[in-house]
LOKOLDO-101514 format. One record per residue: residue number from 1; chain; x, y, z of N, C-alpha, C in turn. Coordinates in steps of 0.1 Angstrom, whole numbers, m for minus. Layout:
// LOKOLDO-101514
+-----+------+-------+-------+-------+-------+-------+-------+-------+-------+-------+
! pos ! unit !   nc1 !   nc2 !   nc3 !  cac1 !  cac2 !  cac3 !   cc1 !   cc2 !   cc3 !
+-----+------+-------+-------+-------+-------+-------+-------+-------+-------+-------+
! NUM !    A !     X !     Y !     Z !     X !     Y !     Z !     X !     Y !     Z !
...
+-----+------+-------+-------+-------+-------+-------+-------+-------+-------+-------+
END
This chain:
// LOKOLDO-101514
+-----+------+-------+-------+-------+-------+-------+-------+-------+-------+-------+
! pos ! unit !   nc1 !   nc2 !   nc3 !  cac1 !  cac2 !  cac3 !   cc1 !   cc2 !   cc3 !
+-----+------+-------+-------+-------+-------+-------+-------+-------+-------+-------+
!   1 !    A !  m179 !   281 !    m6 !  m188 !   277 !   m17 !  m181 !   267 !   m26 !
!   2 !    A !  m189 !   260 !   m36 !  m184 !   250 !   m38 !  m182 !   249 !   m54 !
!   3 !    A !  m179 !   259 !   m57 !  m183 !   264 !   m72 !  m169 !   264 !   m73 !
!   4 !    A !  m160 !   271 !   m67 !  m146 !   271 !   m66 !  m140 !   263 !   m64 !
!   5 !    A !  m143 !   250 !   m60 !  m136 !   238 !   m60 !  m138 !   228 !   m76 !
!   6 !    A !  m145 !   234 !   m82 !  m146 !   229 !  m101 !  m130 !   231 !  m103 !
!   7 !    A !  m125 !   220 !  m104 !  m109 !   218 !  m115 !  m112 !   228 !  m126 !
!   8 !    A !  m101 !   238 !  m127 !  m104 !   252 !  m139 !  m108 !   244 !  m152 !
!   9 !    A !  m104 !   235 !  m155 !  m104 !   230 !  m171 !  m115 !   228 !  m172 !
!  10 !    A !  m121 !   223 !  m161 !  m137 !   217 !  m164 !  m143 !   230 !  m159 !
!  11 !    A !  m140 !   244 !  m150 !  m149 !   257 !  m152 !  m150 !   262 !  m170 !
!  12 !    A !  m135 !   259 !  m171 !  m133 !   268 !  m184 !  m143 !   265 !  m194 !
!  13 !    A !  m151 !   250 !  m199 !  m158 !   242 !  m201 !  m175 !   246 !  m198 !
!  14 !    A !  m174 !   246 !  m185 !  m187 !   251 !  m183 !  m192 !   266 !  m188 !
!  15 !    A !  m203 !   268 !  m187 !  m210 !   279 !  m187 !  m215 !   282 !  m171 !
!  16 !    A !  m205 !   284 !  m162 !  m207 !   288 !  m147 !  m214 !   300 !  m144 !
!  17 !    A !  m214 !   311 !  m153 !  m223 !   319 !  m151 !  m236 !   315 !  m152 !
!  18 !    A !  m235 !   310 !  m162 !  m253 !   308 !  m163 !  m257 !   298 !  m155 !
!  19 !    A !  m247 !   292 !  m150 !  m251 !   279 !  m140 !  m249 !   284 !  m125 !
!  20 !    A !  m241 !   296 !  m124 !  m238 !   301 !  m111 !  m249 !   299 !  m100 !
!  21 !    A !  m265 !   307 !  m106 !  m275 !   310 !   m95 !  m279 !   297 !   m90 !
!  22 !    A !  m282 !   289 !   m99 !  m284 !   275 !   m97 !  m275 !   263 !   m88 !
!  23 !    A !  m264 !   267 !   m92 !  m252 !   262 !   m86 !  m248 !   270 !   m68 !
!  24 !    A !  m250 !   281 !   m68 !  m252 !   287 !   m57 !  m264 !   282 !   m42 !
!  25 !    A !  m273 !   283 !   m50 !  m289 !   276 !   m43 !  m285 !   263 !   m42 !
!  26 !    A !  m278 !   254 !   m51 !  m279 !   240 !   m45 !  m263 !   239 !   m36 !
!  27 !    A !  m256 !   246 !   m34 !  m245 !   249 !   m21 !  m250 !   254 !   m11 !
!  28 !    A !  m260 !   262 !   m10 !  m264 !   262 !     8 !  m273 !   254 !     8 !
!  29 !    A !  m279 !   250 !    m2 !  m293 !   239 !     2 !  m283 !   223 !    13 !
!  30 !    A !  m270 !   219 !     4 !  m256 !   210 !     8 !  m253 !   211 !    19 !
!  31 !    A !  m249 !   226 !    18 !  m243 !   229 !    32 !  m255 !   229 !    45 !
!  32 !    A !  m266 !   233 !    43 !  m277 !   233 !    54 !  m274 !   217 !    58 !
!  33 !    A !  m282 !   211 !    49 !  m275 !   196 !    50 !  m267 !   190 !    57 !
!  34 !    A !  m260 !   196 !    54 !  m246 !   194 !    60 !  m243 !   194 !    76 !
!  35 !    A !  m251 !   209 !    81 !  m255 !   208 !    92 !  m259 !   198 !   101 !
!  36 !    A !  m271 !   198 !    93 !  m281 !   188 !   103 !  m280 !   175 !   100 !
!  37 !    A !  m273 !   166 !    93 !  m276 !   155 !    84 !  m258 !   151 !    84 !
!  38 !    A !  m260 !   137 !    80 !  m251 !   132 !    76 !  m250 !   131 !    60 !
!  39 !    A !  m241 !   140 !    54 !  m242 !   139 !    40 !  m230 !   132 !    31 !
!  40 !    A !  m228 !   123 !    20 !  m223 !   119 !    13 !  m223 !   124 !    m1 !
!  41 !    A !  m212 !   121 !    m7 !  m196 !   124 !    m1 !  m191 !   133 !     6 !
!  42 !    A !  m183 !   132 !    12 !  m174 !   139 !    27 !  m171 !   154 !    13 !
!  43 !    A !  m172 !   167 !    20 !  m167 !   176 !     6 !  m158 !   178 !    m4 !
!  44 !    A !  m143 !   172 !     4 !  m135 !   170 !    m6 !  m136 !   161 !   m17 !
!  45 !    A !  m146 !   153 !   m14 !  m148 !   138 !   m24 !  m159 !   144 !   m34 !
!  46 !    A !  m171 !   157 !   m31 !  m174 !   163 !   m46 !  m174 !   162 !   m55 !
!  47 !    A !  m159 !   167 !   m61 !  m158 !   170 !   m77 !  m147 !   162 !   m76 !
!  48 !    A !  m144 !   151 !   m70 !  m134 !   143 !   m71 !  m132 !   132 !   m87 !
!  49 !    A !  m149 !   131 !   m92 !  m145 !   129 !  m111 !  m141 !   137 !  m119 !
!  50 !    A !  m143 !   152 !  m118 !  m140 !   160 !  m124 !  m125 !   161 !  m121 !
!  51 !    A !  m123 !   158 !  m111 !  m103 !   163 !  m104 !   m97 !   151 !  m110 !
!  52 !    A !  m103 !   135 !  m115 !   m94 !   126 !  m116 !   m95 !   126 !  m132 !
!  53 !    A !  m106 !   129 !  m140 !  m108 !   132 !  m152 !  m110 !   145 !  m161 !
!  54 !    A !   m96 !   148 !  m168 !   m95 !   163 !  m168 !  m103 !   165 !  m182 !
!  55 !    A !  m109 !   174 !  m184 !  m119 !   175 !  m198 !  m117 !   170 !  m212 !
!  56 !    A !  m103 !   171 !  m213 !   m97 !   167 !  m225 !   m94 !   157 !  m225 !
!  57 !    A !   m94 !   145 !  m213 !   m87 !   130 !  m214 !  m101 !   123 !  m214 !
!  58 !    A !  m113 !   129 !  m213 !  m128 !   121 !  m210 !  m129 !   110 !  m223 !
!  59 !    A !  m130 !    98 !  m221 !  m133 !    93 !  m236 !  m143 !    79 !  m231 !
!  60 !    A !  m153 !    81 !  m222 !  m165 !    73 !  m223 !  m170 !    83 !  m209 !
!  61 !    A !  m183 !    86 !  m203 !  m194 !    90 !  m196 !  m199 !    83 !  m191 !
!  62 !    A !  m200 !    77 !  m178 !  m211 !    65 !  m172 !  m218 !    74 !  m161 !
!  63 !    A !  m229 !    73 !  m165 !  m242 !    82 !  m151 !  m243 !    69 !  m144 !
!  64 !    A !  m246 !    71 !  m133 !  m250 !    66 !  m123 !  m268 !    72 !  m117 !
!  65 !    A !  m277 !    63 !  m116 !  m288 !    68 !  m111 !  m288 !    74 !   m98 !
!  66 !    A !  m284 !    70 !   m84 !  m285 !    76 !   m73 !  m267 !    71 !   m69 !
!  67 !    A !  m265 !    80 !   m59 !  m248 !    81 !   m54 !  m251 !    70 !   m41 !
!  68 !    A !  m238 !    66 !   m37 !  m244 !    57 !   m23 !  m244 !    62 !    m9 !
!  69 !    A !  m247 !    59 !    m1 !  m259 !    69 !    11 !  m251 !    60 !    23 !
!  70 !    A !  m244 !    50 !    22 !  m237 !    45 !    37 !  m224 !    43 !    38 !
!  71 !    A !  m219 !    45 !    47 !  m211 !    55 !    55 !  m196 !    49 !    47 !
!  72 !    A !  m192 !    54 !    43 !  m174 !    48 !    40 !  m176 !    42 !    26 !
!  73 !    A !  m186 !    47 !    21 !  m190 !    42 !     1 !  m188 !    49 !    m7 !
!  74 !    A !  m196 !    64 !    m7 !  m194 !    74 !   m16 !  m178 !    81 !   m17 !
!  75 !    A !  m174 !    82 !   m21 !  m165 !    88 !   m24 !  m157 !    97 !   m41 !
!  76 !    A !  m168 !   102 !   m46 !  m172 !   113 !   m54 !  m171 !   102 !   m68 !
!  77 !    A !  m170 !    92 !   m73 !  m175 !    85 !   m86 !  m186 !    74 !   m84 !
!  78 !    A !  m190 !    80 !   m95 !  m205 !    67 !   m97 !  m202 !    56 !   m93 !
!  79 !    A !  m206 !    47 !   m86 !  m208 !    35 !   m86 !  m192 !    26 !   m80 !
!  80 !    A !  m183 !    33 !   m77 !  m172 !    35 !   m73 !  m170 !    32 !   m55 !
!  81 !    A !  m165 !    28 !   m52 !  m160 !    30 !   m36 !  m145 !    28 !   m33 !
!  82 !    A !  m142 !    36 !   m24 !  m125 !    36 !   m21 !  m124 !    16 !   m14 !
!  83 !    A !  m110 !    16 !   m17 !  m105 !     4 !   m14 !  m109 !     3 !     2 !
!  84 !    A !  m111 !   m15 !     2 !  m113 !   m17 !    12 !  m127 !   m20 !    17 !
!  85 !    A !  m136 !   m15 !    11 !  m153 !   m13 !    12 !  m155 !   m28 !    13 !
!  86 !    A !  m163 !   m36 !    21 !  m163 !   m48 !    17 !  m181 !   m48 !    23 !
!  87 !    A !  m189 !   m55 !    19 !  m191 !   m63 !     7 !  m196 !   m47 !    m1 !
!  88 !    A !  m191 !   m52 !   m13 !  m191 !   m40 !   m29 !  m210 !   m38 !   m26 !
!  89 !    A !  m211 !   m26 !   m27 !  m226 !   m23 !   m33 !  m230 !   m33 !   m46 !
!  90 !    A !  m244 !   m34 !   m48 !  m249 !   m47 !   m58 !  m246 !   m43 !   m72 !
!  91 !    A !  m247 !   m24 !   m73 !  m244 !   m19 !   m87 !  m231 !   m24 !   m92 !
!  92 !    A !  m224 !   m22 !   m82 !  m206 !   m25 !   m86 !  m203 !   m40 !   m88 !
!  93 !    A !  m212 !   m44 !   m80 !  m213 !   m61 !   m84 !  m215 !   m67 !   m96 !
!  94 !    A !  m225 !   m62 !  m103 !  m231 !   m60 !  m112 !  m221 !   m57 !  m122 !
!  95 !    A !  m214 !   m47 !  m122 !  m207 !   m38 !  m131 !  m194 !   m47 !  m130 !
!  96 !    A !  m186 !   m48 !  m123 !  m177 !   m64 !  m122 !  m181 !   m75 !  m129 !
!  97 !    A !  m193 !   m77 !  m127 !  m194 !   m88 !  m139 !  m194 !   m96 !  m153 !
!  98 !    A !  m204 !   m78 !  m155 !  m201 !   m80 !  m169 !  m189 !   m74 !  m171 !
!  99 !    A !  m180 !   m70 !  m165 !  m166 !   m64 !  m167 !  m157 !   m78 !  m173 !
! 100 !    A !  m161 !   m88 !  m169 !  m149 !  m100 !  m164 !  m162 !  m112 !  m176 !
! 101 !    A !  m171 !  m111 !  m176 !  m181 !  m117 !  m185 !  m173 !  m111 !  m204 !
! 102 !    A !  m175 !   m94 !  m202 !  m175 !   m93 !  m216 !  m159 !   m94 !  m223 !
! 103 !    A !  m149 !   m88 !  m211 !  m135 !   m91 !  m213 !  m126 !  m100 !  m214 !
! 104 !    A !  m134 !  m115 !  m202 !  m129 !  m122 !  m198 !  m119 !  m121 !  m190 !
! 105 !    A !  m112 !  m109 !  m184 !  m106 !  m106 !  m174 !  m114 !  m104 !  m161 !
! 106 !    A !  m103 !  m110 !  m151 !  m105 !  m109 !  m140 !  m109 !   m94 !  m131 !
! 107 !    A !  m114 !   m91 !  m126 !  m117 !   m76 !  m124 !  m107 !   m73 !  m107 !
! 108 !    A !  m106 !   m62 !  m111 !   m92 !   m57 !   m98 !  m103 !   m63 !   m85 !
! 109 !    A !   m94 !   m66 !   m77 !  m101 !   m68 !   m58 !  m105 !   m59 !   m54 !
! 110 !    A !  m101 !   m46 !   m60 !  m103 !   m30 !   m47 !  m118 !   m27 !   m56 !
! 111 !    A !  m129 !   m28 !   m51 !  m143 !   m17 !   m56 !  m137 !    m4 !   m64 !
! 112 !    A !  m130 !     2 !   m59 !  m125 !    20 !   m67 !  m117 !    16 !   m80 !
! 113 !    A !  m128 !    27 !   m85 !  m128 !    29 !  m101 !  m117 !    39 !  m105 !
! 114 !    A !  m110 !    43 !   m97 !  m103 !    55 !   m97 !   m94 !    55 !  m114 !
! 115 !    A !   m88 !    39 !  m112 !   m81 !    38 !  m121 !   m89 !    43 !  m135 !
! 116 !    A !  m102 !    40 !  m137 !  m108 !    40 !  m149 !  m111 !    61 !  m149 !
! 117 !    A !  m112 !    61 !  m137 !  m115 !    81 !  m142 !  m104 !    81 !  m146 !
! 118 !    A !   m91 !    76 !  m145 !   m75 !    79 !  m143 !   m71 !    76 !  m156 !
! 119 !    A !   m82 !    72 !  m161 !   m78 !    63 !  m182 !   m93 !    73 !  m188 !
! 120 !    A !   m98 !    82 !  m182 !  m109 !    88 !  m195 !  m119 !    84 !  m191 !
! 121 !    A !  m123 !    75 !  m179 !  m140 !    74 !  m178 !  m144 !    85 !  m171 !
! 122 !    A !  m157 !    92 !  m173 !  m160 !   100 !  m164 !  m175 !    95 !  m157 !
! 123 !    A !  m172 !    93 !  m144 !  m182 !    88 !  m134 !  m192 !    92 !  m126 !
! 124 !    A !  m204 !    94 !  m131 !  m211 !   109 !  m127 !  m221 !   101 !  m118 !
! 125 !    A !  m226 !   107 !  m111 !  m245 !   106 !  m108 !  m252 !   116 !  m110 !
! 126 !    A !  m262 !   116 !  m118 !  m271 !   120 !  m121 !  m277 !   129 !  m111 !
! 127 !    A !  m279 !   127 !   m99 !  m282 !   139 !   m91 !  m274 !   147 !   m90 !
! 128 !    A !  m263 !   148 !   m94 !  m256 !   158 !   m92 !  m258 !   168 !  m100 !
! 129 !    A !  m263 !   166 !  m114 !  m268 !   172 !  m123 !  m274 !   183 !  m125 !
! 130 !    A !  m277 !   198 !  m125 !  m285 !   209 !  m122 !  m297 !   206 !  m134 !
+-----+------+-------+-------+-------+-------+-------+-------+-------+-------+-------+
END
């Protein structure tokens, strides 16, 4: 189950009891999924914002509307893809732009945001959300 893979600081944080039954139901509804389906992100990639952003270092929140759905993209932060992904999803495109628009820096080559969970952003999608 997938409740146990929550980094403790962010359990300690939550209210997992009261979220447990909920949280429980949507782990086998995953794992059924999982079965028959090709599902995104791979498991260990999950709670991979919560693992790179520890509760106490969070110092901005970016939701993402939907997570990405092809193959070698998701990899557990919003809008995010591991190095190498080529061509970037249009969000991230997007999100590069005005990165390098409002900064006037050049934005890294690699799509993964890792660095920015790694500095306090935390990178969620919204369906993940109970």
């Amino acid at each position: 189950m997938f409740i146990e893979e929550i980094p403790p600081d962010w359990a300690s944080e939550l209210d997992l009891v009261a979220l447990g039954p909920t949280l429980r139901d949507l782990d086998a509804f995953v794992a059924e999924e999982r079965r028959t389906h090709e599902v995104y992100p791979r498991p260990d990639d999950v709670f991979a914002a919560l693992r790179l952003t520890p509760f106490v270092s969070v110092r901005a929140v970016i939701l993402g509307q939907d997570p990405y759905h092809g193959p070698c993209q998701a990899h557990g932060l919003a809008f995010s893809v591991p190095d190498g992904v080529n061509p970037l999803p249009p969000s991230l495109r997007r999100i590069r732009a005005e990165f390098a628009d409002d900064l006037r820096l050049r934005p890294p080559e690699s799509g993964s945001l890792e660095r920015w969970a790694r500095d306090g952003v935390l990178l969620l999608n919204t369906v993940l959300m109970p």
